[in-house]
Each structure stands twice: as structure tokens, then as C-alpha cells.
C-alpha positions as CSV (number, residue, x, y, z in Angstrom):
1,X,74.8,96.0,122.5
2,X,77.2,94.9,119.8
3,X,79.4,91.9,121.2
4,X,81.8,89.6,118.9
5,X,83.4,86.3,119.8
6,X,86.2,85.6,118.6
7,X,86.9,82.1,117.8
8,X,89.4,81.7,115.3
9,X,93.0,82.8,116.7
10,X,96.2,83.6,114.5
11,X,98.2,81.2,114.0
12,X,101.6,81.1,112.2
13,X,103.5,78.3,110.6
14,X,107.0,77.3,111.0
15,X,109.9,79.9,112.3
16,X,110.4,83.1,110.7
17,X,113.9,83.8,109.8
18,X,113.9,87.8,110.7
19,X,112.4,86.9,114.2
20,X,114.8,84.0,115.3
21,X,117.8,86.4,114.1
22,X,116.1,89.7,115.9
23,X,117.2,91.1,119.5
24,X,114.6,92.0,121.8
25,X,115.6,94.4,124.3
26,X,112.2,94.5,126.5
27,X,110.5,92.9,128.8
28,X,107.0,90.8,127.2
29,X,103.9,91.6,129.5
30,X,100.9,90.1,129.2
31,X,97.6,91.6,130.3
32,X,96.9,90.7,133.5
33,X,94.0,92.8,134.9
34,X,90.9,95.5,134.2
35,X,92.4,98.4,132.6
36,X,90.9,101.3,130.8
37,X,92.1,103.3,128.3
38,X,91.3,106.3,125.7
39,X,92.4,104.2,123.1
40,X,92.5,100.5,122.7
41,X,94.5,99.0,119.5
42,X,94.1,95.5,118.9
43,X,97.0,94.2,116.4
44,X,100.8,94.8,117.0
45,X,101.8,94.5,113.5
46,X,102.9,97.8,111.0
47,X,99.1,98.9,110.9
48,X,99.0,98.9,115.1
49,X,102.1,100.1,115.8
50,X,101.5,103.1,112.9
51,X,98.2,103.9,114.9
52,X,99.3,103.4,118.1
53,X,102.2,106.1,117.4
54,X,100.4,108.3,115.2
55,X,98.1,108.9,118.3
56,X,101.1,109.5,120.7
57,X,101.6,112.1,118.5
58,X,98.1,113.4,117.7
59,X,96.4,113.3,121.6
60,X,100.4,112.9,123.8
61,X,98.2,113.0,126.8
62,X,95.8,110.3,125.9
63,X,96.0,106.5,127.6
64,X,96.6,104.6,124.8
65,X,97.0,100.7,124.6
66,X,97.9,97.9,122.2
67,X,96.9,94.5,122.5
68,X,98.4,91.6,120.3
69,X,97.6,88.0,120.4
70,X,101.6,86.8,120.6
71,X,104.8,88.0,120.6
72,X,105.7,91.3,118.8
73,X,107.2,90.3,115.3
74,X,106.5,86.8,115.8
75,X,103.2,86.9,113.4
76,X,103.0,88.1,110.2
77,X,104.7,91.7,110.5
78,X,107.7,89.2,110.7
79,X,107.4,87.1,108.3
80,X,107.3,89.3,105.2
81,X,110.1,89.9,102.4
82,X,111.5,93.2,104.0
83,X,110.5,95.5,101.0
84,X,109.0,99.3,101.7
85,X,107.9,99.8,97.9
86,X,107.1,103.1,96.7
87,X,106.3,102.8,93.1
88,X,103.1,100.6,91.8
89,X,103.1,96.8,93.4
90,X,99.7,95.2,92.5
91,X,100.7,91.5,93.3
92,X,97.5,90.3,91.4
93,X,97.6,91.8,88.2
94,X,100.3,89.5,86.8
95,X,103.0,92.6,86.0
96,X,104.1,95.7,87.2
97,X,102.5,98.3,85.5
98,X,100.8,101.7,85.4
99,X,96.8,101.5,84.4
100,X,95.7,104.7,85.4
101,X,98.3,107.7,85.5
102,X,97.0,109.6,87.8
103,X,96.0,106.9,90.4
104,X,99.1,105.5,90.5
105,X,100.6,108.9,91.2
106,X,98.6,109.4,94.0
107,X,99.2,105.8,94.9
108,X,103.0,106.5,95.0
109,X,102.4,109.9,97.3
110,X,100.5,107.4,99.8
111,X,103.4,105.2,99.6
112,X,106.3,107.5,100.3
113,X,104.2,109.1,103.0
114,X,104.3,105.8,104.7
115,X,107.8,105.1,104.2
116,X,108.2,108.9,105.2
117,X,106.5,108.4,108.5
118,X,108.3,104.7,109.1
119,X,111.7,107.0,108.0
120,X,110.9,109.5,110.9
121,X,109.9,106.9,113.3
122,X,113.7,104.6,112.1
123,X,115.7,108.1,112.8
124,X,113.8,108.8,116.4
125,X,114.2,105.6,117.9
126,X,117.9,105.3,116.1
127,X,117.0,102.2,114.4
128,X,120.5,100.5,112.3
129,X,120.9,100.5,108.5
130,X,120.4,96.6,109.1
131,X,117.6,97.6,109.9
132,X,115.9,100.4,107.4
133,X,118.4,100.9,104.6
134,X,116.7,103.2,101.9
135,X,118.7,101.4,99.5
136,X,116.2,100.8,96.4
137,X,115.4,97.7,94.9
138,X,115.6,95.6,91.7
139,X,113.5,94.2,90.1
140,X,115.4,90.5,88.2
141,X,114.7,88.9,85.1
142,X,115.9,85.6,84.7
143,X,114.4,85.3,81.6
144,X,113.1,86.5,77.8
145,X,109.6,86.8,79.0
146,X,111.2,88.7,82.4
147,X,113.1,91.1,80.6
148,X,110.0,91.6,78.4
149,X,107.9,92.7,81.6
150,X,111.0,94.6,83.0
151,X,110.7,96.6,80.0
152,X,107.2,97.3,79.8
153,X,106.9,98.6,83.6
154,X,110.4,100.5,82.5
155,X,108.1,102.0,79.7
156,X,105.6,102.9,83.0
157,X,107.7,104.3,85.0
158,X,109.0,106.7,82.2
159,X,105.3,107.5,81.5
160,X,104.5,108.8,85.1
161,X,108.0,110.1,85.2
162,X,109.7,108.0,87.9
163,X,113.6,107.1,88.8
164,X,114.7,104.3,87.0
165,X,117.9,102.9,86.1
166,X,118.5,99.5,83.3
167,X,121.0,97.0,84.9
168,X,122.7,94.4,82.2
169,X,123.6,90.8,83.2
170,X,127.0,91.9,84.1
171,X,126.1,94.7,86.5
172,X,124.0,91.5,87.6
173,X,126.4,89.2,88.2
174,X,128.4,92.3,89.9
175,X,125.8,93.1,92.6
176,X,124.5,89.1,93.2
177,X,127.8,87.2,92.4
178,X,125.4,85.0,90.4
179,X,125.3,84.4,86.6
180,X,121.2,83.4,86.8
181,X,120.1,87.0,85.7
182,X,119.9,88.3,82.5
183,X,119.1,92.1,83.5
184,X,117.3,94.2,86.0
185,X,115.3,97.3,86.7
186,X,116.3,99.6,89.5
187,X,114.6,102.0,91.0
188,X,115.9,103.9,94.5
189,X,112.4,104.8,96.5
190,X,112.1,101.4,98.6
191,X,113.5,101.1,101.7
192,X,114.8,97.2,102.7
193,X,114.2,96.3,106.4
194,X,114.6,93.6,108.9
195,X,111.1,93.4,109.4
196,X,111.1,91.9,112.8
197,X,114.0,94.3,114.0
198,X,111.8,97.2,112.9
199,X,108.6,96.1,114.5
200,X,110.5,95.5,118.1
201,X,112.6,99.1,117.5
202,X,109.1,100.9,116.8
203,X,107.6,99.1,119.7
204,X,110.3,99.7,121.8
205,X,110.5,103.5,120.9
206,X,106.9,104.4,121.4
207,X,106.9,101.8,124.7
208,X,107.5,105.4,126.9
209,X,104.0,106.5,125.7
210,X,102.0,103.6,125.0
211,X,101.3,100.7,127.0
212,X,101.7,97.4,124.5
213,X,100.8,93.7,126.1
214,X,101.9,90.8,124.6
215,X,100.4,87.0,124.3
216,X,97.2,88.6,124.9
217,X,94.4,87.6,122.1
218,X,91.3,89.0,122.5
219,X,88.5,86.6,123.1
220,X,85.5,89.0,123.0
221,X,84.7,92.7,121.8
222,X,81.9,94.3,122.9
223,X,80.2,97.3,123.2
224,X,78.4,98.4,126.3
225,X,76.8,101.8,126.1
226,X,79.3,104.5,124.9
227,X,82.3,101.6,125.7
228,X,84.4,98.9,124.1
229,X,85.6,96.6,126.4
230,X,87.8,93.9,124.8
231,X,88.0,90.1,127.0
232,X,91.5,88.3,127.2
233,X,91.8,85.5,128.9
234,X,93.0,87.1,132.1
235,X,92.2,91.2,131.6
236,X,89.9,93.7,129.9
237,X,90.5,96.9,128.2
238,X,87.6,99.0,128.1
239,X,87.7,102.3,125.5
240,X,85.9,104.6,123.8
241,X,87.6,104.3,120.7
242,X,89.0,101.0,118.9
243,X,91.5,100.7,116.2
244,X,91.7,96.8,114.6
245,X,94.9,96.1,113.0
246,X,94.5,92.6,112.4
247,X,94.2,92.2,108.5
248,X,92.8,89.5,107.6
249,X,91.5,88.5,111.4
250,X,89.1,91.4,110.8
251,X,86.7,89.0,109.8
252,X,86.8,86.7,113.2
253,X,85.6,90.4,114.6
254,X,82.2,90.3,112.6
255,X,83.1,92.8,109.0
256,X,84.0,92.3,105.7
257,X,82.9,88.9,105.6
258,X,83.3,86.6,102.4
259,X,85.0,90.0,101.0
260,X,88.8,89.0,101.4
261,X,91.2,86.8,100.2
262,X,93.8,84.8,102.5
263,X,96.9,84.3,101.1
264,X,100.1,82.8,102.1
265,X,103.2,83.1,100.7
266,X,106.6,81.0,102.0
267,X,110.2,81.8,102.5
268,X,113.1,80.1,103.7
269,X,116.5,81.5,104.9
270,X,120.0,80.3,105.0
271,X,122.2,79.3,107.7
272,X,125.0,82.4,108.3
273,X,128.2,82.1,106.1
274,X,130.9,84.1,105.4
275,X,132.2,85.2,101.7
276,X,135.7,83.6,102.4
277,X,134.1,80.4,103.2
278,X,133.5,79.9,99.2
279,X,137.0,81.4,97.3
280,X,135.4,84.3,95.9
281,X,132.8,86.9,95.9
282,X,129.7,83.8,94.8
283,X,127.2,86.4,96.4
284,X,127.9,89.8,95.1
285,X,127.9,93.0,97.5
286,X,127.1,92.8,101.1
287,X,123.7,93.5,100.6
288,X,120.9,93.1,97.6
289,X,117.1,92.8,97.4
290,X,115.4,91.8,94.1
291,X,112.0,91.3,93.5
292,X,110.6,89.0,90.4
293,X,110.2,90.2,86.8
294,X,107.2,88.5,87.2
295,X,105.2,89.5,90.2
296,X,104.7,85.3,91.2
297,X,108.5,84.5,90.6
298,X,110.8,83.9,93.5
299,X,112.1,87.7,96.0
300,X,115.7,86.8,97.0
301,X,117.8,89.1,99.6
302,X,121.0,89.1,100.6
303,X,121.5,90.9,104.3
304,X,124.4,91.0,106.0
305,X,125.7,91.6,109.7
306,X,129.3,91.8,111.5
307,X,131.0,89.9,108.2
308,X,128.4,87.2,108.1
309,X,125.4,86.6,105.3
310,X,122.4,85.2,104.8
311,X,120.2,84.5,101.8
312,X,116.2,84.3,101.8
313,X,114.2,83.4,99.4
314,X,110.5,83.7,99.0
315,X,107.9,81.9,96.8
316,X,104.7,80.1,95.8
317,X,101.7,82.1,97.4
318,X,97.8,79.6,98.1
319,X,94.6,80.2,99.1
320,X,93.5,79.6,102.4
321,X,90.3,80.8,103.8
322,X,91.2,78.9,106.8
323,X,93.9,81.3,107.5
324,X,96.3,78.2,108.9
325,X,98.5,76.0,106.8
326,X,100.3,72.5,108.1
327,X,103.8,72.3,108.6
328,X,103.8,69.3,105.7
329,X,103.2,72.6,103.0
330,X,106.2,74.4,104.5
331,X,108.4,71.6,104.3
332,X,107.2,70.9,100.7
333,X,107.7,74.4,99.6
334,X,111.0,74.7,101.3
335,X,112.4,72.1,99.0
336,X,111.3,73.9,96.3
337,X,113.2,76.8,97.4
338,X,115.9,75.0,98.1
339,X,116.0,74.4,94.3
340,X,115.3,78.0,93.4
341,X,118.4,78.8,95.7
342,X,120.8,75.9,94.3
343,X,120.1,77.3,90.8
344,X,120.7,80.9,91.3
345,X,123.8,79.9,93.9
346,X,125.5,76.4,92.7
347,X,128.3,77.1,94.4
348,X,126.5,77.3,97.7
349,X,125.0,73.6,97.9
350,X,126.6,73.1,101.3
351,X,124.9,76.1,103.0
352,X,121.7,74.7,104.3
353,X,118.4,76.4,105.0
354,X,118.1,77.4,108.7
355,X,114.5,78.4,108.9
356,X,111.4,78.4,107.2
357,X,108.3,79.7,107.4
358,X,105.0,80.8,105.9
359,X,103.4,84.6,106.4
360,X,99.7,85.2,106.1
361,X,99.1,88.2,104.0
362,X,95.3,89.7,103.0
363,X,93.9,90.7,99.4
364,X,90.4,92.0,97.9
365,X,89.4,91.6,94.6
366,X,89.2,95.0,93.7
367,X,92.6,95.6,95.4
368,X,91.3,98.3,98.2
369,X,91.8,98.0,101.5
370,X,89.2,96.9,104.7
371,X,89.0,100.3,105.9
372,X,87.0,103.0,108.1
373,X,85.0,103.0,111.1
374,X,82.7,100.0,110.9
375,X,80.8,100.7,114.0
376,X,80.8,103.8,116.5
377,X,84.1,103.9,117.5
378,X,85.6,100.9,115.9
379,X,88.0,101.3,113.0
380,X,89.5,99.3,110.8
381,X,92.9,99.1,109.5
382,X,93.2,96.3,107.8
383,X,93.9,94.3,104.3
384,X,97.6,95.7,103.1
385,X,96.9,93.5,99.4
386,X,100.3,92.0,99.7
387,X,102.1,95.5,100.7
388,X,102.0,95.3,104.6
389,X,105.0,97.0,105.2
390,X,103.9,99.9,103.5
391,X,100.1,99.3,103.0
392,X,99.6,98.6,106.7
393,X,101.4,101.7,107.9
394,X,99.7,104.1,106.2
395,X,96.3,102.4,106.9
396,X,97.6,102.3,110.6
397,X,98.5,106.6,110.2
398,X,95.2,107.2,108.3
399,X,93.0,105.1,111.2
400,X,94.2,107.3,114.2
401,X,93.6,110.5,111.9
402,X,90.2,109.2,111.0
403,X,89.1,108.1,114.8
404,X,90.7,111.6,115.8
405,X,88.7,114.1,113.0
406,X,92.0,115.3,111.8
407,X,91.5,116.5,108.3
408,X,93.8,116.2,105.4
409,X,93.8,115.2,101.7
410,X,95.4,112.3,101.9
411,X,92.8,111.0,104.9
412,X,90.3,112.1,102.3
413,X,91.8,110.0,99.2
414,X,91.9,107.1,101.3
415,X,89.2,106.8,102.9
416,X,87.4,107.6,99.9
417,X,87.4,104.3,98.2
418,X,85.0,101.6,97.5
419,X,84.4,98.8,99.9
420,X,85.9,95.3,99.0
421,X,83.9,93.4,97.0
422,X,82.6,90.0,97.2
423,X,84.2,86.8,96.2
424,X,82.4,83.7,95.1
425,X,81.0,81.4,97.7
426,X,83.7,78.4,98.5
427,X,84.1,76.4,97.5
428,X,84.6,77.9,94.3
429,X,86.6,80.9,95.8
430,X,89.1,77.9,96.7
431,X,89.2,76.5,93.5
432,X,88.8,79.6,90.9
433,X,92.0,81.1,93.1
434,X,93.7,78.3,93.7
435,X,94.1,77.3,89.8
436,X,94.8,81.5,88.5
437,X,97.5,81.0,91.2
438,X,99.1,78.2,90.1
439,X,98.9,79.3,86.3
440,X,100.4,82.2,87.2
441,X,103.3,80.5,88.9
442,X,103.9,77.7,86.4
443,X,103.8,80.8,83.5
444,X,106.9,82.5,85.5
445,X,108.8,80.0,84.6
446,X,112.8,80.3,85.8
447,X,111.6,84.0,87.6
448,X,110.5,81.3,90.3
């Protein structure tokens, strides 16, 4: 009999912007009894939800049921920045660039089958442009070295023959209302969401055929015989088949130990204001999203709703194995990024920061996911490398196919990649990732 305890629990850090600002529309249900299922899902996140619906479509008459440890959107599927990226996104390799031509083509066609699936999924359930708006997205230089890195991934792009469009300071300023860029670098596959708008809408849509129960951690996963049955505190699911969608969690189930890296990045959001509030247009077009010249630089979005705005901004990413960071950090970094804001917005000083948070995201050092079926009839979907929104969908999609022996090429492609490998023992992980973090920040310079 394989059996796992799970003692380490998710836990999150601070309030999450998207969530506070989200309406949920259903009832929460915790699990409350024995129940058994075709298909247990453990994770509500982009990856579980993918799988859970993917399978609705796959087996429609199939009992299929998704345990998460909290509230939908509440973890880190709502704490991200909001982007659904289509063209290369390697967080760790300093820049955006193109290595291998013909991997990152068939890295792209994974990509915009995810967003395809999460675009199918936004038009069923009638999810708002607030919420997926296939709007594109920029990526801002702030500076020489920025527009120096804009150009060589422009050079990429042109090489693997992807849309692209130059933006000059002035079309800048146009779009942001600030003066703090000095160019960008459009390009019009990514899709912006409200993450934790998207999460409840795709929970909410698929609710008719899958059951989903909320503040229900698992505590224990074990297989007896031909059977998963997975303890909560009061319930059990038992199933034949199990999909994790827990990224980095996957380890507190017993796999891919000492193999992945736990990051955490941090974003803060402002307070709702309205353009008249300030004289003038200080914040450019309703809506905006720009990522960093520099990959370790500060993601700024501007989303607005009924004639009011609000700004986040995301930076700084660490190293924590522990997977939980102190409320202390958060506050820390959000004075940071209340600098970062100040100096991109000065005529905003008197807007404050309503919310700030921190959102667990999950890397390997050969930047391939925690993948496949790890026992008989347990799969994993798991380690996004700092594209959940995207990443995690299509591991989510590619899990239920796998666990269902539906065949395809792109099944094939992904599942036929190497396993994660091994970092150093800590606590030199800590410290050798700790310190190529922070160089990398300090080198971005005013992109953070």
C-alpha cells in the first residue's frame, strides 16, 4: 500500500488584490462525508480546474471531483500578474529570447492551445472582457539596457516569425499617461485576466458537472488495492484515478523531491480612483499591461471597471523552500513598490496601496515541468516555471488526456520531456539562488 501524509499545508501571505475585488456567485462547500468518485482532483487552481473540465468533456458521464485546501482563487491562482503569454517567457534566463527555433515554436503552439482552451472555456461560461481581454501585451523599457533587450527579443521574434510591433516613448506616454518609459515591444497573442474572476467563472461554469469542495486540504493519500482514497479532516474521496494540481505542494505528496524551486514573487494594488480625480489623463487608456524589459524588473497593469482604476504592481521574487513567507517581507516589499509606483506615477502620491500580497509560484532548473503519472493512477500536473496561467492549464488539459489514453501530438511532446533535475542540497540551494536573484534584480536597475 502506498500512503502519504501530508504535513505541510498551503499557506498564503497577505490579501490578494484580484480576490478581495472578485464576486463570487456560489455557495462554498466543504467536504463533509465518504464520497467516491471516478476521478478525484486535488488542487483548484488553473491546472485543476483545466483537468477537472477537460474530463467533463472527455468521460461527460464520469463522477468527477475536486478537492482544494481553501477558498477558490484565494491561493496562488489569485495572486498572479494576470498575463496568458503566448510567445517565449523563461523567467530564469535573464531576457526574453529564442535559444532553439524550433522548440520555441512548439513551445508557442502549447501556449496558444492553452489560452485556446481557457478562450473556449471564457466564451461558454460568458466570462467579461474584465475578465479575459485578448488584448496583447508590452513588454517596457525604462531604460538603455531595457531597450537593448527589447531589441534583441524584437530580433527573436522576427527570427521565428512572430507579430510584433515597436512602441516609442510617446506612444508610451499615450497608452500609460506616464513619462517613465522610453519605448516598448508589443506583441497581440496574450490574453490579460482577472485571475481570481477567471478561476471562480471556470469553477462556476463546470460546477453543473463536477462536484468542487472548498476548505478541504487533504491530510492523507493513500492507495488501497486498485483505490485512492484521499483523508480531510471530516470526508474521504476514494478513486481510481488521481490528478495533483498542487505545484509546488507536489512534494508534501511524496515526488519530485529536492527537484523544485519555490519562489515567491510580491505585488501590491492601489486603492480605486477615478481619472478626473487627478486633472488629466496621468494613467493613459483604461486599460494596459506591461511586462519588464528585463524579466526581474517590476509588471505594472492598469484594469479598470464602471469608470474606476486601479494599478498593480509586481516585484522582487526569493527563495523559499519553506513555501511560507512572514507578513514583515510583504510589508517590506510593499514599500518598495510603493517607490516603484511613485516614480512611474508622481502625480499619484495620494492614492494609497489597498492590498498586498505575495503568490507562491514553482520552477526547476532545467525549466520542465513535474509531470506524468508518478504512481498507478496518480498524475501530476504540476510546476508552471513562473507561467501558471498558461503553464498550469495546459499541464491541467494534458493530465486528463494522459490518465484517459487519449492520444495526440501535443500529449506526446509534453509528456515527452526530461524529469526535473536536482538542485543542490540547502543550504546551498538557499544561498546560490538567493544571491543570482538578487544580482539579477539589482542589474535591472530602473526596469524594477
Amino acid at each position: 500500500m502506498s500512503r502519504h501524509v501530508i504535513k505541510h499545508l498551503p499557506t498564503d501571505t497577505g490579501v490578494s488584490g484580484w480576490e478581495a475585488t472578485s464576486e463570487r456567485t456560489f455557495p462554498v462547500a466543504a467536504l463533509e462525508h465518504d464520497i467516491t468518485a471516478d476521478w478525484l482532483i486535488i488542487g483548484g487552481g488553473f491546472a485543476g480546474l483545466s483537468a477537472a473540465r477537460r474530463l467533463s468533456q472527455s468521460r461527460p458521464d464520469d463522477k468527477i471531483v475536486v478537492l482544494d485546501a481553501r477558498e477558490l482563487a484565494k491561493g496562488p491562482a489569485g495572486r498572479n500578474s494576470g498575463f496568458m503569454i503566448d510567445v517565449p517567457h523563461n523567467l530564469s534566463s535573464g531576457e526574453y529570447s529564442v535559444a532553439d527555433e524550433a522548440a520555441t515554436k512548439d513551445e508557442i503552439r502549447q501556449n496558444r492551445l492553452a489560452i485556446s482552451f481557457a478562450a473556449d472555456a471564457a466564451a461558454e461560461y460568458g466570462l467579461s472582457r474584465e475578465t479575459f481581454d485578448p488584448a496583447g501585451k508590452v513588454n517596457a523599457a525604462a531604460s538603455e539596457r531595457g531597450m537593448g533587450l527589447n531589441d534583441n527579443y524584437r530580433k527573436s521574434l522576427e527570427k521565428i516569425g512572430e507579430d510584433h510591433r515597436v512602441l516609442d516613448a510617446a506612444q508610451m506616454l499615450d497608452m500609460t499617461g506616464s513619462r517613465y518609459y522610453l519605448g516598448g515591444l508589443y506583441t497581440p497573442g496574450a490574453v490579460m485576466i482577472q485571475p481570481a474572476d477567471y478561476i471562480r467563472g471556470l469553477a462556476r461554469g463546470i460546477s453543473s458537472k463536477v462536484i468542487i469542495h472548498e476548505h478541504s486540504p487533504v491530510l492523507e493519500l493513500a492507495r488501497e488495492g486498485r483505490t485512492w482514497r484521499a483523508k480531510t479532516a471530516r470526508g474521504s474521496v476514494s478513486a481510481s484515478k488521481v490528478i495533483l494540481g498542487v505545484n509546488g505542494h507536489i512534494q508534501s505528496f511524496g515526488h519530485f523531491r529536492g527537484r523544485l524551486m519555490h519562489i515567491f514573487t510580491y505585488a501590491s494594488m492601489t486603492s480605486a480612483f477615478s481619472q478626473n480625480e487627478f486633472g488629466g489623463d496621468v494613467t493613459g487608456v483604461d486599460r494596459w499591461a506591461l511586462l519588464p524589459a528585463d524579466p526581474m524588473g517590476a509588471t505594472v497593469r492598469k484594469i479598470t471597471k464602471d469608470g474606476l482604476s486601479r494599478i498593480v504592481v509586481r516585484t522582487r521574487f526569493t527563495y523559499d523552500p519553506s513555501l511560507k513567507v512572514s507578513e514583515k517581507r510583504v510589508a517590506g516589499i510593499a514599500a518598495e513598490q510603493r517607490r516603484s509606483f511613485d516614480a512611474r506615477f508622481p502625480g499619484l502620491e495620494r492614492v494609497p496601496m489597498e492590498y498586498s500580497w505575495a503568490g507562491a509560484l514553482c520552477l526547476s532548473r532545467n525549466h520542465v515541468p513535474a509531470f506524468g503519472e508518478v504512481e498507478e493512477g496518480l498524475f501530476s500536473a504540476c510546476c508552471e516555471n513562473g507561467l501558471g496561467t498558461v503553464k498550469s492549464t495546459l499541464a491541467g488539459m494534458m493530465a486528463a488526456d494522459l490518465a484517459t489514453g487519449v492520444a495526440s501530438p501535443e500529449l506526446d511532446k509534453f509528456k515527452n520531456q526530461p524529469e526535473p533535475t536536482r538542485l543542490p542540497p540547502e543550504p546551498i540551494a538557499w544561498l546560490g539562488i538567493n544571491s543570482v536573484i538578487r544580482f539579477q534584480e539589482l542589474r535591472a536597475g530602473r526596469e524594477g
